[in-house]
N, C-alpha and C positions, 0 to 999 in steps of 0.2 A: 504494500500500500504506500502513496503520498503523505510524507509526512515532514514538520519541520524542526530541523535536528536544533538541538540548543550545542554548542560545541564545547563555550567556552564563555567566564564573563567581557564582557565588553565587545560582542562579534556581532554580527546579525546571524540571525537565524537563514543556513540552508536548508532547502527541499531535497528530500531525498527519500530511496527507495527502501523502505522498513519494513521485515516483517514482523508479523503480527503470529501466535498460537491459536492452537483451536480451543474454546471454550473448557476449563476444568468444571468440576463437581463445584456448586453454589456460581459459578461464572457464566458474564452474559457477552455475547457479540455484539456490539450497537454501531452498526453506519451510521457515521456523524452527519447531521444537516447541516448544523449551525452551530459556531463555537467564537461564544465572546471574547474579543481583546482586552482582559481583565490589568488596571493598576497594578495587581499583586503580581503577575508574570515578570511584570518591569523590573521588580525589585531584585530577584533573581537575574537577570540579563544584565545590570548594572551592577552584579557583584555587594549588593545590601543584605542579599543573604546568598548563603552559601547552596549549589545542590551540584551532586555529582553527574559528572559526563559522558559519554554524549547522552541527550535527554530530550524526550518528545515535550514538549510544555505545553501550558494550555488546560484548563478546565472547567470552562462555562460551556458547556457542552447539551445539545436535544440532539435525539436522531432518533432512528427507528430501529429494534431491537432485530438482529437475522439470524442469531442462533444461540441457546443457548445448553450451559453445562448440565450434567446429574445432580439431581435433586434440588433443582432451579423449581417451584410450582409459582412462584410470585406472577412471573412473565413467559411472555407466549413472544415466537415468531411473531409480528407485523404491530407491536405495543410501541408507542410512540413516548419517549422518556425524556426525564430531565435525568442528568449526572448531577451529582453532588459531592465534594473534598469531603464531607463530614461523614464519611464511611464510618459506619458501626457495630459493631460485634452483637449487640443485640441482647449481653446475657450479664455484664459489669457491672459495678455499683451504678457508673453516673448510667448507663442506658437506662438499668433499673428503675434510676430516681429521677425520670425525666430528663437527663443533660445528653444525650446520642450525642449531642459535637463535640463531647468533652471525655468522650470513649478512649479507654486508655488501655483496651484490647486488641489495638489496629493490626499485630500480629498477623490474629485469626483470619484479616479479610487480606491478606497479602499471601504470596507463595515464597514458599520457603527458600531459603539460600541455596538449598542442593537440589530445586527443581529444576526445570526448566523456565526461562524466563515470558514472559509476557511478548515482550520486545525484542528484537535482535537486529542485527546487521551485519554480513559478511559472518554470522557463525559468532557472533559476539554480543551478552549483550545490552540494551538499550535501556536507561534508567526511565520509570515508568514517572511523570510528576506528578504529585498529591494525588497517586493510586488512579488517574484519568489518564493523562496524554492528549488531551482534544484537538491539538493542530494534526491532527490528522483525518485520513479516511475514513476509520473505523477504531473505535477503543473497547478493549477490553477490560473490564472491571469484573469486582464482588456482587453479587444481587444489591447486597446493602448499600451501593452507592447510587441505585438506580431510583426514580419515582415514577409511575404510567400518571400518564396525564391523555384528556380527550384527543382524540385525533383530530377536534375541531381547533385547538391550539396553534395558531403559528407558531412554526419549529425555530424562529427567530426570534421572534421575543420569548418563547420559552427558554433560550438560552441566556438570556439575560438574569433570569429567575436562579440559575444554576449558583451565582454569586452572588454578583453586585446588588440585584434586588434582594433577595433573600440574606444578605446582611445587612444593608441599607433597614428595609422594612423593620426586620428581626431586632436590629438594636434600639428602636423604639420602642414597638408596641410587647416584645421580649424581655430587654434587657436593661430598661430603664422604664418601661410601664409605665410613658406618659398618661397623664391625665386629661382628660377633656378640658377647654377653659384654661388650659395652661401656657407659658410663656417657652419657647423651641429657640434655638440659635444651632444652627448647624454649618459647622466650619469646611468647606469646602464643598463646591457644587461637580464634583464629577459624579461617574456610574453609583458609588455610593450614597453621595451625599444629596443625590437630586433623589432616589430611591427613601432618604429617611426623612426628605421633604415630604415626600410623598407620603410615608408612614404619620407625619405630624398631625397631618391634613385629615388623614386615615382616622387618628386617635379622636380629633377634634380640637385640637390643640387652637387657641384663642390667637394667638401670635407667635409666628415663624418666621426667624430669620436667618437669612441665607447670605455666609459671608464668603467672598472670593475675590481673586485679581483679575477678572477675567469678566469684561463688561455681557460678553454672547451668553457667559455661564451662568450670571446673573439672570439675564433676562429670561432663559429657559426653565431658571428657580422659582422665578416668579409666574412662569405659566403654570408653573406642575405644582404650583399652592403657597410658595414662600409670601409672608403677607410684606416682608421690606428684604429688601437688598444694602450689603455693605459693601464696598470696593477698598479691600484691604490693603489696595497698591497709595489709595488717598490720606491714608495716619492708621493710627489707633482704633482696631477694631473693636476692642473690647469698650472704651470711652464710648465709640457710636452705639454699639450696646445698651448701656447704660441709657441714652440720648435720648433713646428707644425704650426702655422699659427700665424704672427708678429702680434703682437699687440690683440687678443684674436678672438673670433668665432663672428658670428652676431646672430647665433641662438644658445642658448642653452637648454635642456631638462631635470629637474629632474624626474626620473622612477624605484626612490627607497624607498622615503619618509623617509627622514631623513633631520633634521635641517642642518645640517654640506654639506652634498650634495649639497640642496639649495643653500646654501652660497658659494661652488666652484662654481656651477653653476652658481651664476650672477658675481660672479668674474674672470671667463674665458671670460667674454665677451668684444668685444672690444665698444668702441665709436658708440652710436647710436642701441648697440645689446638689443636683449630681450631674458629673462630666462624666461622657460616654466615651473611651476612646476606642475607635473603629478603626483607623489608618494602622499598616505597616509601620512600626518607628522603628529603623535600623537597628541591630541584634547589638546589642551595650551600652546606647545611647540611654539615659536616665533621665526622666523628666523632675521638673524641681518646682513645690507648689508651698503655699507661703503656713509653718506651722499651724499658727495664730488661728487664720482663716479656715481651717481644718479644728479645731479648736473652738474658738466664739462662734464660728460660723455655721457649726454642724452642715460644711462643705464634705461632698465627697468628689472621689474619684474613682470609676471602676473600669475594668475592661470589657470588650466587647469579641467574643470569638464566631465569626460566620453568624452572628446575631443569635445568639442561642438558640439557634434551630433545633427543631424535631421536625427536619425535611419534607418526611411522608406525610404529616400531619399541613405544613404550613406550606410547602410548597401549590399543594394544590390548590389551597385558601387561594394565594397569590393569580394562580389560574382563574377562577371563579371572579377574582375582583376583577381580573383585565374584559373577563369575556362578556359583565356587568356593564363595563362602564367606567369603574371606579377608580381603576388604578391606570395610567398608562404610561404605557411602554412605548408605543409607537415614537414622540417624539423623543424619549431618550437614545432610537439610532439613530448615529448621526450619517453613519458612512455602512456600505455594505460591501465588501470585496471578496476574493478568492483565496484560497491560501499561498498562492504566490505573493500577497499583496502585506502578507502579515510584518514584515520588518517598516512597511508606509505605513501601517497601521499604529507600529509604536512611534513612528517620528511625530504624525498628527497628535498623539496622545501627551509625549512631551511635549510639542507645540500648544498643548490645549486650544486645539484646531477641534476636537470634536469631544460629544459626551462620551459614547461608545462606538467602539467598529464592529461590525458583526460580519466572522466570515461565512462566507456560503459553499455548499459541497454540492449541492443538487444544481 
């Protein structure tokens, strides 16, 4: 199969010829449609995290299921899926007690060191990314990383669902449990952060605001429910903040992964508020928030992983709101290409030239 190889940090990604294994026991074949150009890939390609090489990357991933392993009974031939990172063993404490993303058996849904591999190339092989691989033709995964969704779904915006919405969404209405009537500031409007605009909106949240350098990214915040916009290239966002709502927000949201953000981020907040941080922040980098204010403030700060998902359950919710009405997806494509096209895909994405790229296989 077409696949695009990761080689090495700081290279663009080649096309090249992969193969792929036939389906083991609990494993599913899924021809990919549609596979999102997710922020978190980047961070990897630019060497902010580490992952071994050579490696398919990629995994916001829908496509249609073509075969699968013994004692598979979830899915059938022609099941039209979402992939999911937050693969889960299904039987651990956090599965148990509701946390599937914070599954700490991922073991179980991997193949062993003395199997055969997933991937290969020339007889060698090929490191699988966060249990998906989506820049390619067809991925092979666990059952447990799969979700069926209606076939009435576009396979394109169900990829979007695969990540960036389903942690967007998920760190609101999940993992900080906005309230209706309540005050929103969400730091950075890409794939994620227009997604937890969207959630804000979702919850009912009274005022959402949408901060970013990026006048287009604004203006797209504000169609998809942000009720004000800040332009963080113009001073102090956290001051506009305040400008905006006395005394700071009660929810706020980093969805850019950076130290400095984090740190507006729990600094916008008033008495009693909690900062969400959602963004990638480089593996050693420490954020630093003011004791005091953690103290008199009964300020918090927490993390956000994949939005605390429970996939099977929320993913399809997310399905249900687009096909409503309620949630949309459509304007956060901004671009749609080929998998040749995925190295232009990361230039516009640094450029913040677009929200999302979605590549297309069909």
């Amino acid at each position: 199969m077409k696949a695009a190889l990761f080689q090495a940090p700081n290279q663009p990604l080649t096309i090249e010829q992969v193969d792929i294994d036939e389906p083991q026991d609990r494993e599913v074949l899924v021809r990919t449609v549609a596979c999102g150009v997710c922020h978190s890939d980047l961070h990897f390609i630019d060497g902010l995290y580490p992952h071994p090489a050579p490696a398919v990357l990629g995994h916001e991933v829908a496509g249609v299921v073509e075969k699968t392993g013994g004692a598979v009974t979830y899915l059938k031939p022609g099941d039209h899926v979402i992939a999911c990172l937050s693969v889960f063993c299904g039987y651990c404490d956090q599965c148990l007690s509701g946390h599937p993303n914070l599954c700490y058996n991922r073991a179980t849904t991997q193949r062993s060191a003395k199997a055969k591999p997933r991937l290969s190339m020339g007889g060698k092989p090929v490191f699988q990314f966060l249990e998906i691989s989506g820049y390619a033709e067809q991925v092979l995964v666990h059952e447990n990383a799969l979700v069926k969704i209606p076939d009435a779904m576009p396979l394109d915006r169900a990829a979007l669902i695969g990540c960036g919405v389903t942690t967007g969404l998920g760190a609101v209405l999940n993992t900080a449990k906005v309230e209706a009537g309540s005050t929103v500031a969400v730091f950075g409007a890409g794939g994620v952060g227009l997604a937890a605009i969207q959630g804000a909106r979702l919850a009912g949240a009274g005022v959402i605001i949408a901060i970013d350098m990026h006048e287009s990214k604004l203006a797209l915040a504000k169609r998809l429910g942000a009720t004000h916009a800040i332009d963080a290239s113009q001073g102090d966002p956290v001051s506009a903040i305040r400008g905006i709502v006395r005394g700071g927000v009660q929810y706020a949201f980093e969805a850019i992964g950076l130290k400095k953000v984090a740190e507006q981020a729990f600094e916008s907040l008033c008495p009693g508020g909690v900062a969400t941080v959602v963004g990638m922040i480089p593996i050693g980098q420490k954020i630093e928030v003011d004791g005091f204010s953690l103290f008199w403030g009964e300020r918090k700060v927490q993390g956000c992983n994949m939005g605390s998902n429970r996939f099977r359950i929320d993913m399809p919710r997310y399905v249900d709101l687009y096909m409503q009405g309620r949630l949309n997806l459509d304007d956060m494509i901004s671009k749609r290409g080929r998998l040749e096209d995925v190295n232009e895909a990361f230039r516009a994405m640094k450029a913040a030239e677009v929200a999302r790229t979605v590549l297309m296989f069909d």
